[in-house]
N, C-alpha and C positions, 0 to 999 in steps of 0.2 A: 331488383327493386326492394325485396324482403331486406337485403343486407344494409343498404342504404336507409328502410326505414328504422331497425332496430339502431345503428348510428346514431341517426338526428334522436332517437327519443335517448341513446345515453347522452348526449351532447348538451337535452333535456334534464338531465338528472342528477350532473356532476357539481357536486355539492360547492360554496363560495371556497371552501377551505380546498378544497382538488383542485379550482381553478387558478385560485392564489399561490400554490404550489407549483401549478404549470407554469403560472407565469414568472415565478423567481427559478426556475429551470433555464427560461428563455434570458435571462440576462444574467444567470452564471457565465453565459458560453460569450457574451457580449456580444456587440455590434448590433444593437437594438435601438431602434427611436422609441423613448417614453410620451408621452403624454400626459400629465399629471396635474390632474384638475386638483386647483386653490385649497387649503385647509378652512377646516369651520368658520365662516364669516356669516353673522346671523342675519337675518334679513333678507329682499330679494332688491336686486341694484342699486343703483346708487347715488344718497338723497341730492336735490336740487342746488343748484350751485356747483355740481362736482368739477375738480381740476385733476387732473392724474397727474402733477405735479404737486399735489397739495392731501397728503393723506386725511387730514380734517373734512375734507369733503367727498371721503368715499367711504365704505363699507369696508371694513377690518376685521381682522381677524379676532374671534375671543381667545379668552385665556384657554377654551377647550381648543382652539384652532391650533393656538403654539403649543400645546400639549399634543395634539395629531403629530403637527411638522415634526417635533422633535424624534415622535417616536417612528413616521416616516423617515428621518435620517439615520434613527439608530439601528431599524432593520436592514437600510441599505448597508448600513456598516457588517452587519452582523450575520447577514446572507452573502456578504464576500459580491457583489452586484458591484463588477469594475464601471465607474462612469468617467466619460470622458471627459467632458463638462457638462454644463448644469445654465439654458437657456429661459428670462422668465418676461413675463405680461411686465407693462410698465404698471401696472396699478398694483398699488400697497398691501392687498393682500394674499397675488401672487409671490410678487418679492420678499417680503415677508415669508412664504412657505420657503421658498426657494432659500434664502440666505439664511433662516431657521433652521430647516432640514440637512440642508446641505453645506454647513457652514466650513469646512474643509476641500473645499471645492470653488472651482470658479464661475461664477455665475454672472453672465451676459443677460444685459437688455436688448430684447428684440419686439421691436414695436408688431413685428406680424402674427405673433402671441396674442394681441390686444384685442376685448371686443368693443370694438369701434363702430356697430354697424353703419350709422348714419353720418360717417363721415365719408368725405369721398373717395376714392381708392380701396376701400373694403375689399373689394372682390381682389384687384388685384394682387393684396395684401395675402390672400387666402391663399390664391396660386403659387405665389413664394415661397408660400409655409408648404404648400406640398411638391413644389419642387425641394426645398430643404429636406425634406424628409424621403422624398423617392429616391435620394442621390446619395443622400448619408451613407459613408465607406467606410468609419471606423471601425475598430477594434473593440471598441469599448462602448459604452451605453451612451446616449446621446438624452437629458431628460430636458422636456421642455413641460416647461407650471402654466398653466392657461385657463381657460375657462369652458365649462362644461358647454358655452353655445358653440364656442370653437372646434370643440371635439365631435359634437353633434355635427355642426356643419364638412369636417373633414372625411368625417368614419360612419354617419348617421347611427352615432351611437351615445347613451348618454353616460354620463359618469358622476359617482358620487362624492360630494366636498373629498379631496383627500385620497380617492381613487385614482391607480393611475392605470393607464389604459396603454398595452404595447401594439404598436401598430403593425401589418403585414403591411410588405411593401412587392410590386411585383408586378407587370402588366403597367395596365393603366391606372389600375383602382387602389386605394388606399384601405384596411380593411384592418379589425380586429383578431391579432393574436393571442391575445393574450390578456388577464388582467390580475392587479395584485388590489385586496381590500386590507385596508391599514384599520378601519374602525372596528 
């Protein structure tokens, strides 16, 4: 029990920078699902009239946001972090990170990224995305740009604009491996 307590309190104490280390450790070796919540988008949701086909009527990124992406794509370049593809929200400020960040890369639309809550199939939606992620067998890193409720809801974990969050997969449960802070 002693050994197990002093654990949880380092676990407690290892600094953003040791964790962010850990987690670009975790995607040296690839075959990891990302999670990577939206760069700087100011505001909270998104204003009335919104179309996710129509970026005029959502919340975007500022010029600090594309300043994140950019420098989220240049660490992935520069920590050597093989990805395989690059999966994003239909809304404009994921895509945005995603095609910003990862502009060397192939980047798919997957509506199960999307927070959609009060549409219907929500749920089902959710399950998809974590069958997509329990199943995931690649070689290479898998990153998907979505939204901090999505994450919440997946991993009951939250993430910060521009944070990306590496998932354990294993069992039943979906859970936190790891994480890189970009700010």
């Amino acid at each position: 029990m002693f050994r197990f307590a002093v654990f949880a309190f380092a676990l407690l104490c290892i600094s953003p920078a040791a964790a962010t280390e850990a987690g670009w450790a975790l995607l040296r070796t690839g075959g990891q699902v990302v999670l990577l919540r939206h760069a700087y988008a100011p505001g909270v949701g998104d204003p009335a009239g919104f179309d996710i086909g129509n970026c005029a009527t959502q919340r975007n990124l500022s010029d600090r946001g594309e300043h994140q992406a950019r420098r989220i794509g240049a660490l992935f370049q520069a920590r050597a972090a093989p990805i395989d593809h690059v999966e994003t929200s239909r809304f404009c400020r994921c895509r945005d990170t995603a095609t910003i960040a990862f502009r060397d890369e192939e980047v798919r639309e997957n509506e199960t990224l999307d927070w959609l809550p009060e549409e219907n199939g929500h749920e089902n939606r959710l399950a998809t995305l974590r069958e997509q992620i329990a199943t995931y067998s690649g070689s290479r890193n898998l990153i998907l740009v979505t939204h901090e409720e999505i994450i919440n809801e997946l991993l009951g974990a939250k993430a910060r604009e521009g944070e990306a969050v590496i998932v354990s997969r294993g069992g039943d449960a979906l859970g936190v491996a790891g994480r890189i802070r970009f700010n």
